[in-house]
C-alpha positions in Angstrom: 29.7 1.3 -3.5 27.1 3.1 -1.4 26.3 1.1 1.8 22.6 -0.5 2.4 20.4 1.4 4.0 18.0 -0.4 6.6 14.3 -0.6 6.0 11.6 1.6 3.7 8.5 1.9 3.3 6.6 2.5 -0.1 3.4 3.6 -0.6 1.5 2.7 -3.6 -1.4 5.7 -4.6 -3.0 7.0 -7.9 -3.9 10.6 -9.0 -6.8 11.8 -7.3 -8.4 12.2 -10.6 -12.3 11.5 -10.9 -12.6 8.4 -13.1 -9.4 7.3 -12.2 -9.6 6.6 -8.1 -11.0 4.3 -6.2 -13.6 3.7 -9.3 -15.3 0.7 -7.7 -17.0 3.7 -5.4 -18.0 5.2 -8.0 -21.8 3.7 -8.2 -22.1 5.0 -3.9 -19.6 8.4 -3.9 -19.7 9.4 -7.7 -16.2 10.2 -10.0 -15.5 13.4 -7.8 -16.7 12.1 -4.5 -14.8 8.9 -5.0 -11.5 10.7 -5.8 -11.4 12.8 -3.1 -12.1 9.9 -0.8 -8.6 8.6 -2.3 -7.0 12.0 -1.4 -8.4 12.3 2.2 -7.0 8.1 2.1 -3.3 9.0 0.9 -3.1 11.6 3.4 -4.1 9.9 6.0 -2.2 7.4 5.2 1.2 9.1 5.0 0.4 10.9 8.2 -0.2 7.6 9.9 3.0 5.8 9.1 5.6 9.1 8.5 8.4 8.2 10.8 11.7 9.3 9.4 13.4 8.2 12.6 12.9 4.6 12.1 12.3 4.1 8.6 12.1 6.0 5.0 9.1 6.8 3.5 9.0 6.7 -0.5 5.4 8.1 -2.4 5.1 5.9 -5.6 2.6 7.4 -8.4 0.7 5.8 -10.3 -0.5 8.7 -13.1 1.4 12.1 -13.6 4.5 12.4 -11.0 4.1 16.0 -11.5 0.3 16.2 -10.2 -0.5 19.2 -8.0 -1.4 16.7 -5.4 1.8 14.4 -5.3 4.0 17.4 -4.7 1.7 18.8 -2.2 2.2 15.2 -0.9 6.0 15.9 -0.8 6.2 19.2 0.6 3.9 18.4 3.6 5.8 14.9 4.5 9.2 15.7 3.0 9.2 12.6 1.0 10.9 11.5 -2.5 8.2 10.4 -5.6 8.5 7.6 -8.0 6.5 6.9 -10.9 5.5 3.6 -10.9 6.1 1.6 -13.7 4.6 -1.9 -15.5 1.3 -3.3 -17.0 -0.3 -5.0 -13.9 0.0 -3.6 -10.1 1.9 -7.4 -9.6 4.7 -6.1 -12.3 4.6 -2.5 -10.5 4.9 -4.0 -7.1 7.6 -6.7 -8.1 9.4 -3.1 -10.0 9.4 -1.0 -7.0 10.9 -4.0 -4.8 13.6 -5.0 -7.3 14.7 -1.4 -7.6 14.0 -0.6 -3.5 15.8 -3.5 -2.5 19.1 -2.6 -4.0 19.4 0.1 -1.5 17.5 -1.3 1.8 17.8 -4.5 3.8 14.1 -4.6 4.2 10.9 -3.0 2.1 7.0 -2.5 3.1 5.0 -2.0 0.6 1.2 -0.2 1.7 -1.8 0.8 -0.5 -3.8 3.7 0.9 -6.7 2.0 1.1 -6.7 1.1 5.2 -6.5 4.2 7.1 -6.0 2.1 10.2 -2.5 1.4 9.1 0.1 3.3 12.0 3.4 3.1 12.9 2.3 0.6 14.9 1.5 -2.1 12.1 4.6 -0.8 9.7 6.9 -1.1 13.2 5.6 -4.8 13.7 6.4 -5.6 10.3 10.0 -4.5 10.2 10.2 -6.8 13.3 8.8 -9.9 11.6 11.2 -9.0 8.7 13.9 -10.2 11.0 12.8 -13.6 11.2 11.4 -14.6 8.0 12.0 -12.5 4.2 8.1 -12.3 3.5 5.7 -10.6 6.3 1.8 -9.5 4.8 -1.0 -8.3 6.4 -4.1 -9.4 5.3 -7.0 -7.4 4.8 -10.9 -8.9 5.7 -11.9 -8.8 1.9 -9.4 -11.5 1.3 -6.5 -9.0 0.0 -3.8 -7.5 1.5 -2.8 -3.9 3.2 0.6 -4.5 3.2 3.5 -7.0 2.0 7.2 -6.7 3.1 10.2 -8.5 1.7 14.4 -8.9 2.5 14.2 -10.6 -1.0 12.1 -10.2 -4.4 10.9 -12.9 -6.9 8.6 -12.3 -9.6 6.8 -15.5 -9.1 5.2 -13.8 -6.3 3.1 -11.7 -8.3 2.6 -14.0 -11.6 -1.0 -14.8 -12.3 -2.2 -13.4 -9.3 -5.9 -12.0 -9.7 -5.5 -8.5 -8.3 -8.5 -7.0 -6.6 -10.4 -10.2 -6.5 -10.7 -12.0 -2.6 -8.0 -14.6 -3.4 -5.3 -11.9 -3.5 -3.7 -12.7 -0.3 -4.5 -16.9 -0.4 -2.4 -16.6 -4.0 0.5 -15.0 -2.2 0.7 -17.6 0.5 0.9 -20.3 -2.4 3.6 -18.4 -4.2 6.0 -17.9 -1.1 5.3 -21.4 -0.3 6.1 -22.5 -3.9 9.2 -20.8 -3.1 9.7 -22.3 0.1 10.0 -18.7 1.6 8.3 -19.0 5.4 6.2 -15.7 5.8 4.8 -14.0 9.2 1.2 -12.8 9.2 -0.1 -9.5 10.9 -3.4 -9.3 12.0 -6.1 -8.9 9.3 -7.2 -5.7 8.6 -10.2 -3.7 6.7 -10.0 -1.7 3.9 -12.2 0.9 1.8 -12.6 -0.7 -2.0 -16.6 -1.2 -2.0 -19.6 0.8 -1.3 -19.9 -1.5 1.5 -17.0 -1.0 3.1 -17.8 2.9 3.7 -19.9 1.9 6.7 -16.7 1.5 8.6 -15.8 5.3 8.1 -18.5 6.4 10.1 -16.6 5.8 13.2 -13.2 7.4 11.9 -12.9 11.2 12.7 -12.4 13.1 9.1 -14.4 10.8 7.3 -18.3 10.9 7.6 -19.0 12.6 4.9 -17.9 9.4 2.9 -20.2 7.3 5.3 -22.7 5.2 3.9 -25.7 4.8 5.3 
């Protein structure tokens, strides 16, 4: 039996494909604009958090594996790909933990869309993963940029309504449902609507997606 490795962290991304990234920027970036927004996100956020030392780093796709850009992703950060699997995100996230945490004690998963996520954040949340099996970090808009578990239970992402500002005030009813105690990072912000590209302006690599 192989022995348990410590802690992980997966990151959730989609093809950079126009029509098929970040489409709810779309109406302020266009198809091609709002795609490549996703790929300047995924970098960033892979570059942000990469810290082999103290964690592994897992890219899971959502769309071809194969992509150009997920290998490039895999070359440049020396990282392992998974294609993500299941109808909703809440059946692909409950997958990738299920299958993740037969190998680690602990697992983060991140989105890509906060490129203020560090090592800082993903650090602090192994940390908290030491006192309670449930840690999230809330994001302004009422989601959440990242969610880490010691345990998995698919009643924590049943009838959850994904991308809507009552993501994150779901989850705290499911853990509590299950009686699981949870830590809470500070909240974050995150890029999902033309309003939210505002923010960028103050980020170095990113004004061209800035909104005035």
């Amino acid at each position: 039996m192989r022995p348990i490795k410590k802690q992980v962290v997966i990151v959730f991304a989609k093809s950079p494909i126009p029509g098929f990234a970040k489409t709810r920027l779309v109406p302020a970036l266009g198809e091609s604009g709002a795609a490549e927004l996703h790929r300047r996100l995924v970098l960033t956020t892979l570059g942000g958090i990469g810290n082999l030392q103290s964690w592994d780093l897992q890219l899971w796709c959502a769309g071809d594996i194969n992509h150009v850009f997920f290998q490039e992703c895999a070359r440049k950060f020396d990282i392992s790909l998974y294609s993500q699997w299941g109808e909703t995100l809440g059946n692909r996230m409950f997958n990738a933990f299920e299958c993740t945490l037969k190998e680690y004690e602990k697992v983060v998963i991140v989105g890509t869309d906060c490129p203020l996520l560090n090592q800082s954040v993903i650090s602090q949340a192994f940390q908290y993963l030491d006192e309670t099996p449930a840690v999230i970090n809330p994001a302004d808009d009422g989601g959440y940029v990242l969610l880490g578990l010691k345990k998995v239970d698919e009643k924590i992402f049943n009838s959850v309504d994904w991308g809507t500002s009552t993501v994150a005030e779901q989850t705290y009813i499911r853990l509590s449902e299950l009686k699981w105690q949870y830590s809470l990072l500070p909240s974050l912000w995150d890029v999902d609507i033309p309003e939210d590209l505002i923010k960028l302006r103050e980020l170095d690599g990113f004004y061209a997606f800035a909104r005035e």
